[in-house]
Backbone as a ProteinNet text record, in pm:
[ID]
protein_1_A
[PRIMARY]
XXXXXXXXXXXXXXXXXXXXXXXXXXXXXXXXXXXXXXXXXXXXXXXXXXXXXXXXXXXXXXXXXXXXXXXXXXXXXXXXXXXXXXXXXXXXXXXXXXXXXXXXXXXXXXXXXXXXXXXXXXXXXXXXXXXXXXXX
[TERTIARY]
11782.2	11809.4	11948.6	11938.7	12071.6	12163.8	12304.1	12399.3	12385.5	12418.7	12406	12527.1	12500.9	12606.1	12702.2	12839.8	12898.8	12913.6	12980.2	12900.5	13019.9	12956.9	13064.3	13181.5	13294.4	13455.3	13455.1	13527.2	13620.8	13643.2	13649.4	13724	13829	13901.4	14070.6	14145.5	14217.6	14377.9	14392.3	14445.2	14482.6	14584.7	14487.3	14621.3	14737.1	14857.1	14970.1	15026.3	15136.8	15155.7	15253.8	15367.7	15440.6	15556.4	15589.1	15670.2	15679.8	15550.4	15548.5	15509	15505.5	15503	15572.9	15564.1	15614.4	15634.7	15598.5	15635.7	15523.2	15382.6	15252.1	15199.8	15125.3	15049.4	14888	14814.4	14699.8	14633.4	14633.3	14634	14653.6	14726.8	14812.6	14900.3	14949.4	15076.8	15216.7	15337.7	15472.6	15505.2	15546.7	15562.3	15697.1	15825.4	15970.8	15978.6	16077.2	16154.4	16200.7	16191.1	16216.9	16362.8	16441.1	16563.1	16578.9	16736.7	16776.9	16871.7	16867.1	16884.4	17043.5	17079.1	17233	17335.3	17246.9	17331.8	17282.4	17206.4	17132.3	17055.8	17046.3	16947.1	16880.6	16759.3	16650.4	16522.8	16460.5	16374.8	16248	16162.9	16048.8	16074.4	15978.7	15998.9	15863.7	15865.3	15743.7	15612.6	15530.1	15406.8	15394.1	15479.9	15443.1	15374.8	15375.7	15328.2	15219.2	15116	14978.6	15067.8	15073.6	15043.7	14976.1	14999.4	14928.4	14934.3	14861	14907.2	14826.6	14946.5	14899.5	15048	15013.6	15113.5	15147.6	15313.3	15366.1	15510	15496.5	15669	15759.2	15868.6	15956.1	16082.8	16145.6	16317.6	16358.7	16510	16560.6	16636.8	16717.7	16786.4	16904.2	16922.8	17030.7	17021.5	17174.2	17142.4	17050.2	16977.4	16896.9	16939.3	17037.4	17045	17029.8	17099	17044.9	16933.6	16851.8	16680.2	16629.3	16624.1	16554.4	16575.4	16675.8	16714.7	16663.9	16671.2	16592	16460.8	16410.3	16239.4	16158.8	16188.6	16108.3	16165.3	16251.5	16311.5	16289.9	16180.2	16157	16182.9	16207.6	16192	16155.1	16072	16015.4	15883.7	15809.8	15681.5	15635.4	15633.6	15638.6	15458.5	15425.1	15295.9	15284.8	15415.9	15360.1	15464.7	15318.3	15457.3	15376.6	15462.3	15432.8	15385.7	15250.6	15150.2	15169.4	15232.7	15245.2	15163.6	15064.7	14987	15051.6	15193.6	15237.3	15366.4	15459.6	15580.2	15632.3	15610.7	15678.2	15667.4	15616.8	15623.9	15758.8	15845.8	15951.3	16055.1	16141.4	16300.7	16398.1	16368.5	16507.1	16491.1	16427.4	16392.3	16479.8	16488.1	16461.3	16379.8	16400.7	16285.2	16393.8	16378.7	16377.8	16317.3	16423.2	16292.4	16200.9	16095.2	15995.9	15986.6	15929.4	15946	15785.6	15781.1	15611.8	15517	15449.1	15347.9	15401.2	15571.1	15575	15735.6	15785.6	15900.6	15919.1	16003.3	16045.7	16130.4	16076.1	16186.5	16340.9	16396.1	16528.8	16579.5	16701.5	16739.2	16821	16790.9	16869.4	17009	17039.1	17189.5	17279.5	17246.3	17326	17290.5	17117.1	17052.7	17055.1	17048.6	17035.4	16862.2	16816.7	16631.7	16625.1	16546.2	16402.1	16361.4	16340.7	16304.1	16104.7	16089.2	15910.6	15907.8	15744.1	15674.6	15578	15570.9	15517.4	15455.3	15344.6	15226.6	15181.7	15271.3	15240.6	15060.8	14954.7	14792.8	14789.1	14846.8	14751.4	14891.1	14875.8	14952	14981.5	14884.6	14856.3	14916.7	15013	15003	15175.3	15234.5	15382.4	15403.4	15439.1	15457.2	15590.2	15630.2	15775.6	15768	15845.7	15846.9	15853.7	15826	15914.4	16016.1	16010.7	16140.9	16279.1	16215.7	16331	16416.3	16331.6	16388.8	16432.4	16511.3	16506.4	16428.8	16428.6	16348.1	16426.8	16385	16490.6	16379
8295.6	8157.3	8146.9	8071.3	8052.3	7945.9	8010.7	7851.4	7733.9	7634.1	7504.9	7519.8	7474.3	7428	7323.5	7385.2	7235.1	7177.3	7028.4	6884.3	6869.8	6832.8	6772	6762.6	6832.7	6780.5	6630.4	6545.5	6438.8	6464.3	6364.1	6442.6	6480.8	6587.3	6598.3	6526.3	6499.2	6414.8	6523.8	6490.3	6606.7	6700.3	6852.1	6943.9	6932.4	6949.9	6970.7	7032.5	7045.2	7182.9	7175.3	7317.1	7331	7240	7188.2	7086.6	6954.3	6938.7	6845.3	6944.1	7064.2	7061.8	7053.5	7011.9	6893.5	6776.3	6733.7	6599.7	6479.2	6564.5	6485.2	6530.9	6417.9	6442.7	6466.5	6501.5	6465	6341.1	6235.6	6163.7	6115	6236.8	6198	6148.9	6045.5	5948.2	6043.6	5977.1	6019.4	6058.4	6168.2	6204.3	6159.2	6192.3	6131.8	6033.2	5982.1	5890	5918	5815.4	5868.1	5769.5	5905.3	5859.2	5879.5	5798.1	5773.6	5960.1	6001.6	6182.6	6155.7	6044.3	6016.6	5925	5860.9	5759.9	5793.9	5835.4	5810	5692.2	5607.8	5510.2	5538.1	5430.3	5435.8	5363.7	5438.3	5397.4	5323.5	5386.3	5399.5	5448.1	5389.1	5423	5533.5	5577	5684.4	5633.3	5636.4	5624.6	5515.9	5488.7	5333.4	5420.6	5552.2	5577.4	5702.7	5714.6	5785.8	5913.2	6045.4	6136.8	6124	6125.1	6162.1	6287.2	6296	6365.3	6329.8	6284.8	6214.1	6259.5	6319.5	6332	6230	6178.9	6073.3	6105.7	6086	6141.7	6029	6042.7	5972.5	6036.7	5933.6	5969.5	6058.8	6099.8	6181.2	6096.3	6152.2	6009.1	6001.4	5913.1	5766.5	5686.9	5581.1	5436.2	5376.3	5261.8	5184.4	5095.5	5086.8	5000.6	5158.3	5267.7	5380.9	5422.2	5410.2	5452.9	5383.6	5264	5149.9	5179.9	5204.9	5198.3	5412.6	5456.5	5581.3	5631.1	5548.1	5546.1	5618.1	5572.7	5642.8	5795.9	5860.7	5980.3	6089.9	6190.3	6245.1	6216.4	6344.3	6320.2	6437	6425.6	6513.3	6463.3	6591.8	6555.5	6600.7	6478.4	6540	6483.4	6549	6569.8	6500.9	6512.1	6528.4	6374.8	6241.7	6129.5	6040.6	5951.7	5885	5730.4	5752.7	5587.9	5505.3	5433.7	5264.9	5173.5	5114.7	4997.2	4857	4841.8	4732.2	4698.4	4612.3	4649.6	4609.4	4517.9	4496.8	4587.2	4696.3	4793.1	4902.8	4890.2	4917.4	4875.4	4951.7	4864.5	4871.4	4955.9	4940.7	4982.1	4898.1	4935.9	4882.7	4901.1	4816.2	4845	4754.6	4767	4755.3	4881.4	4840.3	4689.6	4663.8	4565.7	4664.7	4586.9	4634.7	4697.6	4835.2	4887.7	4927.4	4861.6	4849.2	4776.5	4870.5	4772.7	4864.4	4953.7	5002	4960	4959.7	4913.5	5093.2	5087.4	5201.5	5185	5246.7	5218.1	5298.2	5243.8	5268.5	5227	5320.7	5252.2	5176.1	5025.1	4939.9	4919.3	4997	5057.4	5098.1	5222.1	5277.1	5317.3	5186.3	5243.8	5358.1	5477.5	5593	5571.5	5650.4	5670.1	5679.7	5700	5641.3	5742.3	5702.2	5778.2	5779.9	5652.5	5607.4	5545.1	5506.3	5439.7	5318	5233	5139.5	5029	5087.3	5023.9	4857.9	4748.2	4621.7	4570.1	4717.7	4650.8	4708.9	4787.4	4815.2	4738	4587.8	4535.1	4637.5	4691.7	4759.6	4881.3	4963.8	5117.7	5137.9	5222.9	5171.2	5381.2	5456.4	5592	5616.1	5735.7	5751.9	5934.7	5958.4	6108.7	6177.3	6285.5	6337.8	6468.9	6470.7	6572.2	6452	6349.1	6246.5	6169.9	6156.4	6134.7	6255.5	6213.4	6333.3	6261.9	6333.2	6287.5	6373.5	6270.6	6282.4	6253.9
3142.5	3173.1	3235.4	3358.1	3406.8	3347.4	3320.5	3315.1	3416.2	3317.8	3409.1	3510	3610.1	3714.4	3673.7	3710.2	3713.3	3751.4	3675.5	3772.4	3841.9	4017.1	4172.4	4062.6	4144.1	4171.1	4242.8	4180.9	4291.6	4421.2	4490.9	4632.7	4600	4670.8	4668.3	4760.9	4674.7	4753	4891.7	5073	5136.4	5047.7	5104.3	5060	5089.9	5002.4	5023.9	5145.1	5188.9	5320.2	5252.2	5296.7	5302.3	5271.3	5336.9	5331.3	5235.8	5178.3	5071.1	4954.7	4910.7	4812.3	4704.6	4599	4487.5	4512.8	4641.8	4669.9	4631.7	4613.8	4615.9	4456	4462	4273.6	4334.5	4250.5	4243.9	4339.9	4282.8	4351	4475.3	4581.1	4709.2	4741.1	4636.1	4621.4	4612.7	4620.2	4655.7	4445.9	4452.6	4320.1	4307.2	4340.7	4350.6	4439.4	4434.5	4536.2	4646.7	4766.3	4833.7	4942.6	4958.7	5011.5	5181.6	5203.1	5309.2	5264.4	5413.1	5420.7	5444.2	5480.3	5522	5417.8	5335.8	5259.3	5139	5137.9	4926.9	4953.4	5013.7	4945.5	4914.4	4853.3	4777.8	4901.4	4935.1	5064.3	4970.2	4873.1	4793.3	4702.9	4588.3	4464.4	4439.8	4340.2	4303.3	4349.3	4378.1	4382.3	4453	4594.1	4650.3	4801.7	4830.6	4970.3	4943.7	4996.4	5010.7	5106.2	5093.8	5196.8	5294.3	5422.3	5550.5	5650.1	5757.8	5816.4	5931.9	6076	6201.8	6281.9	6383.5	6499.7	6549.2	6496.6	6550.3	6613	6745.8	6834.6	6768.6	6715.4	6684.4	6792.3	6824	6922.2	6794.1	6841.1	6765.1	6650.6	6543.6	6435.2	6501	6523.4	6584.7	6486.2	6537.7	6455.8	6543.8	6422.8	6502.3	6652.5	6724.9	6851.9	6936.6	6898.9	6990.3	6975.7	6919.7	6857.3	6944.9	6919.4	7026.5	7168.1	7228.1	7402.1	7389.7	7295.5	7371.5	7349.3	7317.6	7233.4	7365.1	7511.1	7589	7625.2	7561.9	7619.2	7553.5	7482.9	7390.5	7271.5	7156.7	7052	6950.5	6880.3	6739.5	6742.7	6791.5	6703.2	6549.5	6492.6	6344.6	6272.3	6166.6	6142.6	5985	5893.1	5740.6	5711.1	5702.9	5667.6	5517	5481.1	5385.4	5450.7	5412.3	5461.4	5397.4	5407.4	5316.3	5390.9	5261.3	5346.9	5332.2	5220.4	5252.7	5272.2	5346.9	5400.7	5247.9	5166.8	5066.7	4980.9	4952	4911.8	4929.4	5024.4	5078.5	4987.5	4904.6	4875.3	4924.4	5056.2	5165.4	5291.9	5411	5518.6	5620.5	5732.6	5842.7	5956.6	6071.6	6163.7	6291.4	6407.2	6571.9	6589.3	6727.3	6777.8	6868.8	6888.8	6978.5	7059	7061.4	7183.6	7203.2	7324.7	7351.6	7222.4	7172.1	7089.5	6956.5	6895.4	6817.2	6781.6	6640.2	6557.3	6493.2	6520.5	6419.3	6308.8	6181.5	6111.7	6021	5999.6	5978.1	5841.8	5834.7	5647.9	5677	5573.3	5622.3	5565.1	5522.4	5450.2	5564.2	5630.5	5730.8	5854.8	5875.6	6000.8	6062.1	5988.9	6037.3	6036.8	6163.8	6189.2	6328.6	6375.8	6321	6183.2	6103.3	5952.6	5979.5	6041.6	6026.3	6167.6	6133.6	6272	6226.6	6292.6	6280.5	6398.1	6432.5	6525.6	6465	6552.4	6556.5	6599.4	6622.6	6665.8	6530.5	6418	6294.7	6183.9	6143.6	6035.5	5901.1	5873.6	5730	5738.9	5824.6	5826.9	5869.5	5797.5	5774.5	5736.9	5848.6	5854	5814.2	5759.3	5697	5713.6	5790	5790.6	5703.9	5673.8	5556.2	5577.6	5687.9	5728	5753.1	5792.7	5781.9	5658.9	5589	5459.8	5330.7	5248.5	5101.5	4997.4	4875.5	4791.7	4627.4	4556.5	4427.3	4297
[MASK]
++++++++++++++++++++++++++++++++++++++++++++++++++++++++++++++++++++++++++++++++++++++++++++++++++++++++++++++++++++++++++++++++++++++++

C-alpha cells in the first residue's frame, strides 16, 4: 500500500533573489523597515510593501529638482522593488512633478531619489527600489 500524498502547498510568495534576502517573509511583505540610504529616515514600516519584480529605469539619485529635469537622460535599470498599493501607506515620501505620465519618488526629509516610481495611468502601484533604499 502506498503512502498518502501530501496535500497542495499554498502558492509561494516570489522567491527571494539575492538582494532581498532577509528582507521578505513568507508572505512577500517587507520584513524590516525601510529607510532613506542618505538620511536614516523612516520610508515604511514592516509589512506596508509586497516584493516585486518589474524593470523600471529610474535617473540616477539626485535631489528631487535634479531628478525631475534629468528623467529623460538615462539611468539604472533596476528589477527588485517594494509595491505599495497605497500612498498612505508611506511615512515619509515625496513626489517629482510630472514627468510624462510618471512622478518619481523621493525622501521627503532630504529629497535624495529617485528611491521609487510611480505611473499616474495605474493609481494603486507605488515602486520603491531596493538598491535605493536601506533597511533596519
Amino acid at each position: 500500500m502506498e503512502p498518502a500524498a501530501p496535500p497542495p502547498s499554498p502558492p509561494a510568495a516570489p522567491a527571494a533573489a539575492p538582494g532581498s534576502a532577509g528582507l521578505v517573509c513568507a508572505q512577500g511583505r517587507n520584513l524590516r523597515a525601510v529607510l532613506c540610504q542618505r538620511c536614516g529616515s523612516r520610508v515604511l514600516l514592516p509589512g506596508a510593501a509586497t516584493f516585486a519584480r518589474r524593470e523600471l529605469l529610474l535617473p540616477a539619485m539626485r535631489k528631487k529638482a535634479a531628478a525631475a529635469a534629468a528623467a529623460g537622460g538615462g539611468g539604472d535599470l533596476l528589477r527588485e522593488h517594494w509595491l505599495v498599493r497605497d500612498m498612505f501607506s508611506f511615512e515619509n515620501v515625496g513626489f517629482t512633478r510630472d514627468v510624462g505620465n510618471v512622478k518619481f519618488l523621493v525622501c521627503a526629509d532630504c529629497e535624495a531619489g529617485p528611491i521609487g516610481w510611480h505611473c499616474l495611468d495605474d493609481k494603486d502601484s507605488f515602486y520603491v527600489a531596493l538598491e535605493r533604499v536601506a533597511h533596519e
